[in-house]
C-alpha positions in Angstrom: 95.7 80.2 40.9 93.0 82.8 42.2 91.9 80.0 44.8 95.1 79.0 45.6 96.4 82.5 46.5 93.3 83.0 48.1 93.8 80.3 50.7 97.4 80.7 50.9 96.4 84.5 52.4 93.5 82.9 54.6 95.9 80.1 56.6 98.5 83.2 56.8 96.3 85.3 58.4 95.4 82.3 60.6 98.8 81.6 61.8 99.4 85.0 62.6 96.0 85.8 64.5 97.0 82.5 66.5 100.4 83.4 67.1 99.5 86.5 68.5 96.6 85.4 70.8 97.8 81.8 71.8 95.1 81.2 74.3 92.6 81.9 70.8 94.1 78.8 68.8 90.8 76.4 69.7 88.4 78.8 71.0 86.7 82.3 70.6 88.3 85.3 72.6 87.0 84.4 76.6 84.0 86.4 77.9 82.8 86.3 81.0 85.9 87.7 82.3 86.1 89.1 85.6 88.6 91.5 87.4 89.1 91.4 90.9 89.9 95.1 92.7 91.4 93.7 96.4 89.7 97.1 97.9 86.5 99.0 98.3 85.6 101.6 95.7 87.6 104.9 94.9 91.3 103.5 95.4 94.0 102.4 93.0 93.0 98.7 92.8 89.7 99.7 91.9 90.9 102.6 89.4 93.0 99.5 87.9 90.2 97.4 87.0 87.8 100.1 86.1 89.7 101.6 83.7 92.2 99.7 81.8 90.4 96.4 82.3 86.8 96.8 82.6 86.4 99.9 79.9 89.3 98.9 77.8 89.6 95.7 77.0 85.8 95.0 76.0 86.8 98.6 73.9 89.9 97.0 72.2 88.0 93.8 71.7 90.2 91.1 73.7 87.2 89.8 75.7 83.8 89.0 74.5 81.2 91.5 76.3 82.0 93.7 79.1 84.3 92.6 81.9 83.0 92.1 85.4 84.1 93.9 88.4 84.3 92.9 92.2 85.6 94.5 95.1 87.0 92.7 97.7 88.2 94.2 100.3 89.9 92.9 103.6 93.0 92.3 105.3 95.0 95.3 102.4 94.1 92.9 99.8 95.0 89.6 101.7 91.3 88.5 102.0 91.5 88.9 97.6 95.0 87.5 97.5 93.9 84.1 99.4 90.4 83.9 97.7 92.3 83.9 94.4 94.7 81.0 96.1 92.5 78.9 97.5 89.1 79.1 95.9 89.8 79.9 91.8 93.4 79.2 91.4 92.4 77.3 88.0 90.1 80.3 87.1 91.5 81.3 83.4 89.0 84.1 83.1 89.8 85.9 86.6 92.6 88.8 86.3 93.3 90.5 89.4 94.4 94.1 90.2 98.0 94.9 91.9 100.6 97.3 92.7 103.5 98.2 94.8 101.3 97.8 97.8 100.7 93.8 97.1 104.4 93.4 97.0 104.9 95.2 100.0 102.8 93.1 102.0 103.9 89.8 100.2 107.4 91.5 101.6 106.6 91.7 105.2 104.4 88.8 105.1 101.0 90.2 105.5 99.3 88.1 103.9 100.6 85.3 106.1 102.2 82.5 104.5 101.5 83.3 100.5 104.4 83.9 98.5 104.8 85.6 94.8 104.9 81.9 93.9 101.5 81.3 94.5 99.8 83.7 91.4 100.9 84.5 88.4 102.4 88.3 87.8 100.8 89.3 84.4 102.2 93.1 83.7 102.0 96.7 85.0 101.0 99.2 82.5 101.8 102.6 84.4 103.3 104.1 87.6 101.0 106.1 90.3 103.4 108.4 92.2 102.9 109.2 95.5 101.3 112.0 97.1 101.1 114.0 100.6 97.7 115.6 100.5 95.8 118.0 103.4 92.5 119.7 102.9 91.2 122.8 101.3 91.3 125.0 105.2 93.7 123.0 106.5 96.7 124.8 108.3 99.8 122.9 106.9 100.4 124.6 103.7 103.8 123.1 102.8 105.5 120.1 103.7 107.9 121.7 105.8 104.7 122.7 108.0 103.4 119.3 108.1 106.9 118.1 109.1 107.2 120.6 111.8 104.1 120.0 113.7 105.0 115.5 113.4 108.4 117.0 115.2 107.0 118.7 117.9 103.9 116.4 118.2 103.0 113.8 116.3 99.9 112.9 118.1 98.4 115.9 117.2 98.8 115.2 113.2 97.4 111.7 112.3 97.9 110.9 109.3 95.9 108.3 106.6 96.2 106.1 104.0 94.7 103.6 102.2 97.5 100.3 103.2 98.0 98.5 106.7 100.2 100.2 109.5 103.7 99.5 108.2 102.2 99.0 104.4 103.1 101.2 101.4 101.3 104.3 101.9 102.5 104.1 105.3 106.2 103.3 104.1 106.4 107.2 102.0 105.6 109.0 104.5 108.0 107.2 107.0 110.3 107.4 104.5 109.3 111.7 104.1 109.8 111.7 107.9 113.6 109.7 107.8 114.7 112.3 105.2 113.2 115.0 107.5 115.4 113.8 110.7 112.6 112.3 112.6 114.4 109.2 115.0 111.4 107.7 116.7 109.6 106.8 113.6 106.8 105.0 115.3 106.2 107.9 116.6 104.2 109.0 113.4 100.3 108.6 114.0 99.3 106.9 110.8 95.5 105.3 110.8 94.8 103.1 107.9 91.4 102.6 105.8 90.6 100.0 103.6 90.7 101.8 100.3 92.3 105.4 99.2 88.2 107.3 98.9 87.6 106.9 102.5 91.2 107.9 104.3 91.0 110.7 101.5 87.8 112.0 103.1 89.1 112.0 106.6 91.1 115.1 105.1 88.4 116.5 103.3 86.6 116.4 106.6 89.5 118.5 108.9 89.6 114.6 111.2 93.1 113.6 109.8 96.3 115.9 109.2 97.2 114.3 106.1 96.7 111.6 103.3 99.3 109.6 101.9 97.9 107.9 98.6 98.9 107.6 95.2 97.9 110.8 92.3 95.4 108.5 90.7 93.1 108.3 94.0 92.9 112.0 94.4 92.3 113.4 90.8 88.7 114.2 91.6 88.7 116.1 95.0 91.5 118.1 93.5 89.3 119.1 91.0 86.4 120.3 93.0 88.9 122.3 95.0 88.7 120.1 98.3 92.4 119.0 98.6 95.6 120.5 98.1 98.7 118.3 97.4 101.9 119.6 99.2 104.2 117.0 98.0 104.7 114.2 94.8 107.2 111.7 95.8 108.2 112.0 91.9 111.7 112.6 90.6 109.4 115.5 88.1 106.4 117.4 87.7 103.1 115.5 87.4 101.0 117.5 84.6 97.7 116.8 86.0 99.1 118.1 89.5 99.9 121.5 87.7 102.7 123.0 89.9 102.8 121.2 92.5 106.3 120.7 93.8 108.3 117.2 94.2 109.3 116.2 97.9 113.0 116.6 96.1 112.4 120.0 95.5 111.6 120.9 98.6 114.5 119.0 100.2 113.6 115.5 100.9 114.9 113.5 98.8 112.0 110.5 98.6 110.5 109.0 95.1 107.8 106.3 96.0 106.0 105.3 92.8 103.3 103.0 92.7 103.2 100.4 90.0 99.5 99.5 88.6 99.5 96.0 87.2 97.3 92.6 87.1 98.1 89.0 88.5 96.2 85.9 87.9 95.7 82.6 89.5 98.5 80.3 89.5 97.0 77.4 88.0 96.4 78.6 84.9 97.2 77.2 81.7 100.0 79.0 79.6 97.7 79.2 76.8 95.5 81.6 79.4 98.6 83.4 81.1 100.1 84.3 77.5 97.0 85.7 76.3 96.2 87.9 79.5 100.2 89.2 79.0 99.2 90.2 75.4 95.7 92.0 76.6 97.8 93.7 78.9 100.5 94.5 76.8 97.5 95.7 74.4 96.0 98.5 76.5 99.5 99.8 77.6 100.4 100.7 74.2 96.7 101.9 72.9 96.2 105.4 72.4 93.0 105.3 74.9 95.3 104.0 77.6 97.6 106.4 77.2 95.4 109.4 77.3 93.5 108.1 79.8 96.7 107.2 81.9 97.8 110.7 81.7 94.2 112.5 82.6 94.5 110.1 85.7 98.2 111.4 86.7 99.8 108.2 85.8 103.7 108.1 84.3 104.5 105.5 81.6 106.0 102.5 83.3 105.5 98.7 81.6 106.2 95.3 82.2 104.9 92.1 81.1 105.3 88.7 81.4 108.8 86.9 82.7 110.0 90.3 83.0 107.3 91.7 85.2 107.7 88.4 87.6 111.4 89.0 87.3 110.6 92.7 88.3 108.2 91.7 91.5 110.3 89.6 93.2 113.2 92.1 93.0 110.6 94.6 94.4 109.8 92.3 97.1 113.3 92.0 97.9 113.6 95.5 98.2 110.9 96.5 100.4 111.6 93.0 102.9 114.8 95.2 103.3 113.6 98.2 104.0 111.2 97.2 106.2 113.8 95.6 108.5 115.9 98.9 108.0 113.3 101.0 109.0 112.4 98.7 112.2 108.9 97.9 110.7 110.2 93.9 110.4 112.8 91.9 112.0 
């Protein structure tokens, strides 16, 4: 009877351990996993593999070793997006970072002729509001001064980001200058940079007015002092931005938050997808993640699966439209 219970407990425990990592059924947890940041080092992609892939997953043990990470940068993440496409679309150990700014350019066709169709949307696991940021001596010391001196010249106040001219860093602070009254919108000298570290030192360095990034990408120069943050496009306070005010608060009525998620290659087995959407799923609801989401100025936001794919082609949707409203696409 001892024997019989014994293995009654041992197949239970089976079933369930395969039920809840399907892609484990026939084979140990994968190692050798890789996670593929679509930008240069210091930005939100990178952040996004770093952290909750690279450091957490090996930590929560759903991969075998540590987790590999690239940067790729190129094109605002088209030169990843198409590598992933054309060269490892059956890669089942290859997760890839994302965010509002990969559906914004899958919206205005950026990255050419790829669609959502061709990858597989995974899940998000937080939300990276935006910021306005100017340097430590710089001149602008609210919004309403940064606004005033894009009124009455533009030129004069270039600002930086981390996306493609008309891409999502771009779009909040077009979006900031709308709300402000500004018509010519293309009026707005925006330069963009390949990755959040290096436009963010353009303002650390007195070359550019302003950066428009996400919280996440400026946690550290606000910590040594070198930045001050004059807006969060956030509907509330941000604890790790202290007081900062929202853009609401001071009048413009703007929330642009910026989702931090994974996709994988399309071809794929379900077996592979289903157990990336648990590891995902995973980390958001750890304790690690969540303190570590929070030190890094991240707001809980989470989506997996069919509901996440659901959620980026809505997204898509959304920002095709806005685009064409604000003259950015026909």
């Amino acid at each position: 009877m001892k024997k019989l219970l014994v293995s009654f407990l041992f197949i239970f425990c089976l079933i369930g351990f395969v039920g809840i990592n399907p892609v484990l059924s026939d084979q140990k947890k994968p190692s050798g996993c890789e996670c593929l940041a679509p930008a240069g080092a210091g930005g939100g992609w990178d952040f996004t593999c770093r952290v909750p892939a690279a450091q957490l997953m090996p930590k929560l043990g759903l991969v075998d070793g540590g987790m590999k990470v690239v940067n790729m940068s190129g094109s605002g993440g088209g030169k990843a997006f198409s590598h992933v496409v054309t060269t490892r679309n059956n890669d089942e150990k290859l997760i890839v970072a994302a965010s509002a700014a990969t559906a914004t350019r899958l919206a205005q066709k950026v990255y050419g002729d790829f669609k959502a169709d061709d990858v597989r949307w995974v899940g998000a696991l937080g939300m990276d509001y935006g910021v306005i940021v100017v340097g430590k001596n710089s001149p602008y010391k609210t919004l309403d001064d940064l606004i005033a001196q894009l009124k009455k010249n533009p030129r004069k106040a270039p600002i930086v980001g981390a996306s493609s001219v008309g891409g999502w860093d771009h779009l909040k602070m077009l979006l900031v200058a709308k709300e402000a009254g500004i018509k010519n919108l293309r009026s707005i000298n925006y330069i963009p940079f390949d990755n959040g570290g290096k436009a963010l030192l353009e303002v650390v360095s007195g070359r550019a007015a302003a950066f428009t990034g996400d919280t996440s990408e400026i946690i550290g120069q606000l910590e040594a002092g070198e930045v001050r943050v004059l807006a969060v496009l956030s509907d509330n306070h941000i604890p790790v931005l202290g007081d900062t005010k929202t853009a609401k608060e001071q009048g413009y009525n703007v929330v642009g938050g910026n989702w931090r998620a994974f996709y994988a290659p399309a071809g794929i087995s379900d077996a592979a997808y289903d157990y990336w959407v648990m590891a995902v799923k995973t980390v958001a609801g750890s304790p690690e993640w969540t303190e570590l989401r929070e030190k890094n100025g991240l707001a809980e936001f989470t989506s997996f699966g069919k509901d996440f794919d659901i959620f980026v082609r809505k997204q898509i949707e959304n920002v095709a439209n806005l685009s064409k409203e604000l003259n950015i696409i026909k």
